[in-house]
C-alpha positions in Angstrom: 5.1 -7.5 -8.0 2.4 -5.0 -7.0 -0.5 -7.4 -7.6 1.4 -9.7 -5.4 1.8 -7.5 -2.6 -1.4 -6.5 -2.6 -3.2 -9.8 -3.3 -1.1 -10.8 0.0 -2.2 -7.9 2.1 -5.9 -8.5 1.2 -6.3 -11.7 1.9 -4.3 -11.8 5.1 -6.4 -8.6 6.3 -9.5 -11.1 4.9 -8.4 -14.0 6.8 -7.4 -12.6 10.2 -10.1 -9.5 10.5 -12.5 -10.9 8.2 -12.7 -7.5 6.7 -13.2 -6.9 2.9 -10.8 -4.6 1.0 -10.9 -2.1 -1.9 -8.1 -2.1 -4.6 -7.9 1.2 -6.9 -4.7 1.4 -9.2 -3.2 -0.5 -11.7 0.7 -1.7 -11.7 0.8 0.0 -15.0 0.3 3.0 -13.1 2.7 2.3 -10.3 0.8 3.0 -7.5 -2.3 1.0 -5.6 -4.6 1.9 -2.8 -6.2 -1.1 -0.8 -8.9 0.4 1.3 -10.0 -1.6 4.7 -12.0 1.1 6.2 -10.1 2.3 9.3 -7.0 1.6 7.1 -5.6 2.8 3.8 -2.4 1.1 1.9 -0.6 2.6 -0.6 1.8 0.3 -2.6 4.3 2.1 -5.0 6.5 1.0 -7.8 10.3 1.7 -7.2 9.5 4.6 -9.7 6.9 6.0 -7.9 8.0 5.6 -4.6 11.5 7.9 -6.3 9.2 10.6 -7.9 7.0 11.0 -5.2 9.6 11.5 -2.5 7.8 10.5 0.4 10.3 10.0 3.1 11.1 13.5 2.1 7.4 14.9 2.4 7.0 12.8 5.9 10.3 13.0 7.5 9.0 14.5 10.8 6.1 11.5 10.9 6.5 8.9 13.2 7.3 5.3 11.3 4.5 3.0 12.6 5.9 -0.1 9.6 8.2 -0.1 6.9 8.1 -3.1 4.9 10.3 -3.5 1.1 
């Protein structure tokens, strides 16, 4: 599912800004970085995303997307 998502993402962000990105992570791990320069994406497993607690770390940031 991870692979997916970020297959997706890089080759719309190839298509429409012609920009190249840069995967680090492995699904094994649970957690991937695509790096577009003036943008970073960080995809998490359902695990991850539970251990991690993000919403809980970033409650007071302002929600620019929020795509499951």
């Amino acid at each position: 599912m991870l692979d997916a998502l970020a297959n997706s993402a890089v080759e719309g962000v190839r298509q429409k800004h012609h920009k190249k990105g840069r995967l680090e992570g492995t699904t094994q791990e649970g957690w991937l970085i695509l790096d577009f320069g003036d943008v970073v994406v960080h995809l998490f497993s359902p695990h991850q995303r539970k251990y991690y607690c993000l919403e809980d770390l970033w409650g007071d940031g302002k929600l620019l997307i929020h795509m499951q």
